[in-house]
C-alpha positions as CSV (number, residue, x, y, z in Angstrom):
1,X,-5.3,-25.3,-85.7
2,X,-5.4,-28.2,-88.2
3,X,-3.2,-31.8,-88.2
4,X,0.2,-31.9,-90.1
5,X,0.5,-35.8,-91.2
6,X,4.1,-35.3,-92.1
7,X,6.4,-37.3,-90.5
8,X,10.0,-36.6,-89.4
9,X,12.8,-39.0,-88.6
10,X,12.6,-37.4,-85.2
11,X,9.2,-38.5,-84.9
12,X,9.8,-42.0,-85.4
13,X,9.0,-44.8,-82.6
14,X,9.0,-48.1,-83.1
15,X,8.2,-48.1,-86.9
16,X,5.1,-46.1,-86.1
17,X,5.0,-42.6,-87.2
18,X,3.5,-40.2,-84.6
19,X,1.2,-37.4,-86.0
20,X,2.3,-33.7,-84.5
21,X,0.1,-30.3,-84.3
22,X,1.2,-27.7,-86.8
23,X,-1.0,-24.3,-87.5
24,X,-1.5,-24.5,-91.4
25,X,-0.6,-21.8,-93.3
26,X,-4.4,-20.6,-94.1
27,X,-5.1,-20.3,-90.6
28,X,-7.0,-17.3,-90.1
29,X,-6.2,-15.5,-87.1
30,X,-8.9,-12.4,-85.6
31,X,-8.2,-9.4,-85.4
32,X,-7.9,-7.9,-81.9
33,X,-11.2,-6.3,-80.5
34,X,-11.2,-2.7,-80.8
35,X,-11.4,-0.7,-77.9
36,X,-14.5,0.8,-76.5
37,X,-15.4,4.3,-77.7
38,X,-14.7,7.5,-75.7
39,X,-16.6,10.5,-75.3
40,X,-15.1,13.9,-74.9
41,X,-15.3,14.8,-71.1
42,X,-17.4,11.7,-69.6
43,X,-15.7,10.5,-66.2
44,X,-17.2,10.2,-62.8
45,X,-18.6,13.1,-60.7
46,X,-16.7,12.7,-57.1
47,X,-19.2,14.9,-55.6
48,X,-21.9,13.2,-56.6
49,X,-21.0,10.0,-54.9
50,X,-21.5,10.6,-50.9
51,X,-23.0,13.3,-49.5
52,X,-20.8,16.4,-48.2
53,X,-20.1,17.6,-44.5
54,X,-20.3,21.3,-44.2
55,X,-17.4,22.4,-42.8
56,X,-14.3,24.7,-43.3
57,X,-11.8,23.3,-45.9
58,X,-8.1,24.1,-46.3
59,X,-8.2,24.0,-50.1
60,X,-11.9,25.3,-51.7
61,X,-14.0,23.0,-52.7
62,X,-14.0,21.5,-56.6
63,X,-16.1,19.4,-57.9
64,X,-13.5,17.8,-60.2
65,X,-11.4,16.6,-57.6
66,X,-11.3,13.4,-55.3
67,X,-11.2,16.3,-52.3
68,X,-14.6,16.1,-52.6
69,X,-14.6,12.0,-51.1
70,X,-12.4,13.2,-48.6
71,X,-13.7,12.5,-44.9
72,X,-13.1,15.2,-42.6
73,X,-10.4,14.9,-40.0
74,X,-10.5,17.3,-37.7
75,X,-13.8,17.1,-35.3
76,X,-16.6,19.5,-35.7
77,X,-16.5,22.2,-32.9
78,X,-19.7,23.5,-31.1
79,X,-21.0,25.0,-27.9
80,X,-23.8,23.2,-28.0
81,X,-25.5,20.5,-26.2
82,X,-27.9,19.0,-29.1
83,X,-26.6,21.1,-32.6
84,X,-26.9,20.2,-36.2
85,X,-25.4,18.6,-38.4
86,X,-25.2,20.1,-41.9
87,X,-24.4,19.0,-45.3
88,X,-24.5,19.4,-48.9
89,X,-26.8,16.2,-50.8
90,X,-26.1,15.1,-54.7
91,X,-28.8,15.7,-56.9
92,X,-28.7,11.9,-57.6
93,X,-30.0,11.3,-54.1
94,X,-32.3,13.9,-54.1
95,X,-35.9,13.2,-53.4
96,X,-35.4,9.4,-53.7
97,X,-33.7,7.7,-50.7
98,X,-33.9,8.0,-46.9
99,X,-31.0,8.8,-44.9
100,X,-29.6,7.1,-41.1
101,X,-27.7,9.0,-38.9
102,X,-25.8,7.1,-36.5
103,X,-24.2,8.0,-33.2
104,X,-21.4,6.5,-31.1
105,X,-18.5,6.8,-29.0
106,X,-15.9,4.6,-27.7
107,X,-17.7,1.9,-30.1
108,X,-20.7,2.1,-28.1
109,X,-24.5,3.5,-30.1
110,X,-25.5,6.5,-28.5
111,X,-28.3,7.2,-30.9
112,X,-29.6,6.3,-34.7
113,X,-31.9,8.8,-36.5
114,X,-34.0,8.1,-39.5
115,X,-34.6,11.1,-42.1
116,X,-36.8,11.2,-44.9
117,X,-35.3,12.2,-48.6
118,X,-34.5,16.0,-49.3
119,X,-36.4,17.9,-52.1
120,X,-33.7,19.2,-54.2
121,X,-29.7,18.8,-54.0
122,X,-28.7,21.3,-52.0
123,X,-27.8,21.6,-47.8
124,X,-29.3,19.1,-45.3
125,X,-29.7,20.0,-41.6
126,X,-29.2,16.6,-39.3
127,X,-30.5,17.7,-35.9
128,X,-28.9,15.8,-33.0
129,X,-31.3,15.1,-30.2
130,X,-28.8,13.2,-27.8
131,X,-27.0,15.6,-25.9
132,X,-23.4,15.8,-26.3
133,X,-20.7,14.8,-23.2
134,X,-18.5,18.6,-23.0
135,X,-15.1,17.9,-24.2
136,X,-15.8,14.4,-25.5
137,X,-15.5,13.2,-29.1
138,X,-18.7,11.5,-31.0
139,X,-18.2,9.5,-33.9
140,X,-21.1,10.7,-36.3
141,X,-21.7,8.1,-39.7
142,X,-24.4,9.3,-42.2
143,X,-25.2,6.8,-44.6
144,X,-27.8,7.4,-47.7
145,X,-30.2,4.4,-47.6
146,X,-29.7,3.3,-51.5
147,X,-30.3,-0.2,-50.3
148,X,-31.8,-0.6,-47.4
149,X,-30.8,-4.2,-46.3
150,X,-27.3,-3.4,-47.8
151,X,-26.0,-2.3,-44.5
152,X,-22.8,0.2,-43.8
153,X,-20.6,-1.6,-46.7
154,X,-23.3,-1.5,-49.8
155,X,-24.7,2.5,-49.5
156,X,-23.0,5.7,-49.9
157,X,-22.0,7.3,-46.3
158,X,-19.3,9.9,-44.8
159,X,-18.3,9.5,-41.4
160,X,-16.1,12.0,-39.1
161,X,-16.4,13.4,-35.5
162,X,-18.4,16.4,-33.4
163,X,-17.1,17.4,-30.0
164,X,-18.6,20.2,-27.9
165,X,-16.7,22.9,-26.8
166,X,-16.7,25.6,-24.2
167,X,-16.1,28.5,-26.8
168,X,-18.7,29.9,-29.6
169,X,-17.3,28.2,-32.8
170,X,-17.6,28.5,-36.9
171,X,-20.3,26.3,-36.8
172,X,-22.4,27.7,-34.1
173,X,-23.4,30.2,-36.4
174,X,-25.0,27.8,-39.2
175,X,-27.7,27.2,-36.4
176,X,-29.3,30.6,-36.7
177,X,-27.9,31.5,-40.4
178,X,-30.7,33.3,-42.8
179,X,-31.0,32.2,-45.9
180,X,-29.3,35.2,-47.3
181,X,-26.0,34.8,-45.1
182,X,-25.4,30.7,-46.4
183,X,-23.5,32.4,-49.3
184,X,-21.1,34.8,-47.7
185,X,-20.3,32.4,-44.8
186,X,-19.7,29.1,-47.4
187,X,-17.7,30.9,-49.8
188,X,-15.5,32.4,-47.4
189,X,-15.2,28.4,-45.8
190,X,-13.9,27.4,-49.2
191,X,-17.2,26.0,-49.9
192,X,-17.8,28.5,-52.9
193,X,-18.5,25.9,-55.4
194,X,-21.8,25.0,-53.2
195,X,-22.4,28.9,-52.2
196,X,-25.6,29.4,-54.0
197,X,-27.3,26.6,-52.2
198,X,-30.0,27.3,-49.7
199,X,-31.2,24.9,-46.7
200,X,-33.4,22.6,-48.9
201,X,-36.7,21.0,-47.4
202,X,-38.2,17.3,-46.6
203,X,-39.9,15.3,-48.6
204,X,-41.2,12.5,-46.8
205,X,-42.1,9.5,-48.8
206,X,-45.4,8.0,-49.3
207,X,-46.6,5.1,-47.5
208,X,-47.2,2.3,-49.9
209,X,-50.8,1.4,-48.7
């Protein structure tokens, strides 16, 4: 923008002629910013964001989809007293990070646990060494320790519910499943898509002294 000295009739105040803004005509004006490239099938990974809970699903299991951030809502059934937890972990957490298991119910801690990083992506067993009440719901929260002092709001974590039962259930029989029978039992839960995973192992992490 550059001053226009012209003066108009309009402008006039007392003999005084005021000076008024005008863009000149050689004004150059930028072109809008051009928007950022794109690359051919790049997008976020849903799956890859929190770690998965094992369980039957009404709709299989696909890794495209926001289903896979979905918490569950119905409770996980078992007979017994002090099961596992299972679930599937992201090959980006793999290896690298810690994981806390908390448990509570009625907004009171029953328990936390403290895990050390999985090998490979693949299924996690979270044993539970509090016995369960019979009949009673437990809220369960697993949370992936990205950063540590980040608390419940800054890390990755799925949350959901485990009540014991007085009947044998689906996910009694993960507790004594060979490695050969994960495939069969996951793909006919809808969890096809994470079928050819086995139990993966620990890898506890070095102290740093």
């Amino acid at each position: 923008m550059i001053k226009n000295s012209r003066c108009s009739t309009s402008l006039l105040l007392g003999g005084l002629c005021m000076l008024a803004w005008a863009p000149s005509s050689q004004a150059i004006i930028p072109d809008p910013p051009e928007p950022p490239p794109t690359v051919a099938g790049a997008g976020r990974d849903p799956c890859n964001e929190n770690p998965i809970l094992i369980t039957p699903r009404s709709l299989p299991l696909d890794f495209e989809s926001e289903e896979c951030m979905a918490e569950p809502t119905a409770p996980v059934q078992t007979v017994a007293a002090t099961p596992s937890l299972w679930f599937y972990v992201p090959d980006d957490y793999a290896e690298l990070y810690e994981f806390e298991l908390t448990l509570s119910q009625n907004g009171q801690r029953l328990d936390t646990l403290f895990l050390d990083p999985v090998c490979a992506a693949g299924l996690m067993e979270v044993p539970i060494t509090t016995a369960l009440p019979e009949g009673d719901r437990v809220q369960w929260e697993l949370m992936v320790m990205v950063s540590p002092f980040a608390g419940r709001s800054g890390n990755p974590r799925v949350t959901g519910d485990i009540q014991r039962s007085s009947t044998p259930t689906w996910y009694d029989q993960l507790q004594s499943l060979e490695p050969e029978g994960w495939d069969t039992v996951l793909t006919e839960a809808g969890l096809g898509a994470i079928a050819p995973q086995s139990p993966t192992t620990v890898c506890p992490l070095e102290a740093p002294f």
